[in-house]
Wavefront OBJ file of the C-alpha trace (Angstrom):
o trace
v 12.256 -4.832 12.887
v 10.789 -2.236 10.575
v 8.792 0.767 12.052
v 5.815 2.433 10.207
v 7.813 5.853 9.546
v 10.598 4.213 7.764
v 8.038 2.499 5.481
v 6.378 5.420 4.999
v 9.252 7.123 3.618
v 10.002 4.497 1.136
v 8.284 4.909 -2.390
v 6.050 2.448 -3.710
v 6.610 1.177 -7.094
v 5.716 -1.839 -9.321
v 8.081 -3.691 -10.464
v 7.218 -4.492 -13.822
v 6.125 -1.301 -15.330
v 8.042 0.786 -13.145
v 5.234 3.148 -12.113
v 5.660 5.247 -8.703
v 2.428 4.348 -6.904
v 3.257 6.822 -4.008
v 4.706 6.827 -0.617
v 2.242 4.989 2.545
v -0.160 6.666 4.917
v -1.388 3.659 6.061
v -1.798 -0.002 7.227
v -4.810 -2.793 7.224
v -3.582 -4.693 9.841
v -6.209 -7.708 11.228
v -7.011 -7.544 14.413
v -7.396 -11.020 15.946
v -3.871 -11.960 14.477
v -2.497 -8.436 14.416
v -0.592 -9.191 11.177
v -0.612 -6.931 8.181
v -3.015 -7.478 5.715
v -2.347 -4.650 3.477
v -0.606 -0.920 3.221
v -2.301 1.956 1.975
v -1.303 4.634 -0.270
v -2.881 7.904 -1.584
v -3.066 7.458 -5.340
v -0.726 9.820 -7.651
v -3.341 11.558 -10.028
v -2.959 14.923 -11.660
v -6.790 15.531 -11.133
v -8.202 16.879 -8.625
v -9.472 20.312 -7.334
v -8.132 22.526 -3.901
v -10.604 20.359 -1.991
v -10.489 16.830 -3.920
v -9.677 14.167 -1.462
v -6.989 11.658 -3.441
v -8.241 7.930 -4.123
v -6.677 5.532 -1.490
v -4.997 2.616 -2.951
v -4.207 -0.575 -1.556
v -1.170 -3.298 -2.116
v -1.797 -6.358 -0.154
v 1.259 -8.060 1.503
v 1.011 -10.420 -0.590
v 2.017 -8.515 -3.654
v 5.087 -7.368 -1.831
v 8.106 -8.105 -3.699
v 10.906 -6.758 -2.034
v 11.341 -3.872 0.540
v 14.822 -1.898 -0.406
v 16.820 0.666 1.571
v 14.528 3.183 -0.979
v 11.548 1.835 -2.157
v 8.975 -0.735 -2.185
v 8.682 -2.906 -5.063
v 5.261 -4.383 -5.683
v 3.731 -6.709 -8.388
v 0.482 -4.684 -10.173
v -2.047 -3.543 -8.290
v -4.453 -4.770 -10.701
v -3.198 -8.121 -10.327
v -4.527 -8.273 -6.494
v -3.993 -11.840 -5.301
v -7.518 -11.759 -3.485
v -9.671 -9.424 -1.632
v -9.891 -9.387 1.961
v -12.923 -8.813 3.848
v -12.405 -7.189 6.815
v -13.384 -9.392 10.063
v -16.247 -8.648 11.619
v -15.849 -6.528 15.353
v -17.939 -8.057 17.842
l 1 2 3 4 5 6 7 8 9 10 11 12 13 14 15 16 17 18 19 20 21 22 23 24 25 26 27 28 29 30 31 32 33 34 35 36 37 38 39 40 41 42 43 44 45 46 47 48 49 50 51 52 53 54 55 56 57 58 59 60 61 62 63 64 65 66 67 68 69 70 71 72 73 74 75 76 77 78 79 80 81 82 83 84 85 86 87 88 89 90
């Protein structure tokens, strides 16, 4: 078993370019099967003011290559297998 804080300390890169997407804040996980759909990441942008809030960007399990001792490989995040609408809480 994995917990959240050792994910979050893993970096986040794809595996084909080799760009560093960032390090997790988060998880999409659905609630009626409690798996997780996706993890979330605050985008690594150079722009940005003293009170910009940073884009959040989100690799669906899917796209999950590997998980290393280090990092987190993922295929692009352009390449998004398919969107997933979030259930609806009744």
């Amino acid at each position: 078993m994995i917990m959240l804080s050792e994910l979050q300390a893993k970096e986040v890169i794809i595996v084909n370019s080799g760009r560093r997407l960032g390090h997790i804040v988060d998880l999409e996980i659905d609630p009626i099967t409690g798996k997780i759909i996706a993890i979330i990441l605050l985008a690594k942008t150079s722009t940005g003011g003293l009170f910009h809030k940073p884009e959040e960007v989100l690799v669906y399990w899917e796209q999950i290559v590997t998980i290393g001792t280090d990092v987190i490989l993922v295929t692009d995040t352009y390449e998004q297998p398919y969107v997933v609408d979030s259930p609806s809480v009744q």
